[in-house]
N, C-alpha and C positions, 0 to 999 in steps of 0.2 A: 759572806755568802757561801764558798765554799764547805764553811763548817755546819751551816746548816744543812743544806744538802747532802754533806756525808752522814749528818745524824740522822736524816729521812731515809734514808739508804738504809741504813743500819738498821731503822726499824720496822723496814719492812722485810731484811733479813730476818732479824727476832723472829718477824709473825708468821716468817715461812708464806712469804708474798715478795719474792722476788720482780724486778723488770723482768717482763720477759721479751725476748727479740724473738723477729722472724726473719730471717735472711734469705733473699731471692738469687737463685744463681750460688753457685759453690762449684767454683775453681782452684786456682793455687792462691789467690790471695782469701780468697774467701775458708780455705779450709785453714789458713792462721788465722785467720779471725775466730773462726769458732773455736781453734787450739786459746788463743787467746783468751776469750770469756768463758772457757769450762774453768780454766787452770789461774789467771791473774785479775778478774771483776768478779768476787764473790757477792753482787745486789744485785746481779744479771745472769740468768736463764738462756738458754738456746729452747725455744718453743717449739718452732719450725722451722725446715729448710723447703724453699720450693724450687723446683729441677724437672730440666725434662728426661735426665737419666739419674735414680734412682743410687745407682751405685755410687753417685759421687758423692752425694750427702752420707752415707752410709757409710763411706772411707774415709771422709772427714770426719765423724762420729766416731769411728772408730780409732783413729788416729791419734783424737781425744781424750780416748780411754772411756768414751759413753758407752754404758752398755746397757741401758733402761730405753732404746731409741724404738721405735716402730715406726711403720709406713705401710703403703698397702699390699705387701707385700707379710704383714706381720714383723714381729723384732727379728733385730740382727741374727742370722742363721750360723752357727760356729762361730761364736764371740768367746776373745782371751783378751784379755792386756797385752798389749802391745809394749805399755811400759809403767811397767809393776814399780818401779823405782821413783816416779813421778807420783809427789800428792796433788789432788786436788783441794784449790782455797777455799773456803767457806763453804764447802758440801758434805 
């Protein structure tokens, strides 16, 4: 079972149709979570973050190393890597 599901994965990597998640709430566990699936689930997407203060999804994206993020505020406003020495998986 396993192996087929990591091949459906796979091929929806190929097609450039990853899972995409939407995460509700991003505190300290939640911004390893999204450290988590930028950097070790390359068939999984961060979509969305929903929050009722903006900066914290923005600081865990950033944290991330995401720098493609926007919200209503428009993208991240003075975006660097934070950490140039970290690859991301399958991106």
């Amino acid at each position: 079972m396993t192996l087929v599901v990591d091949r459906l994965l796979a091929e929806r990597v190929h097609e450039g149709n990853p899972v995409r998640v939407v995460m509700a709430g991003c505190v300290f566990m939640g911004r390893g979570l999204v450290n988590h699936i930028v950097y070790s689930v390359p068939c999984v997407a961060m979509a969305a973050i929903a929050v009722r203060s903006p900066d914290k999804a923005f600081k865990a994206l950033v944290d991330a190393d995401v720098h493609d993020a926007a919200g209503g505020a428009g993208p991240i406003a003075g975006w660097r890597s934070t950490r140039p020495d970290r690859e991301r998986v399958g991106r």
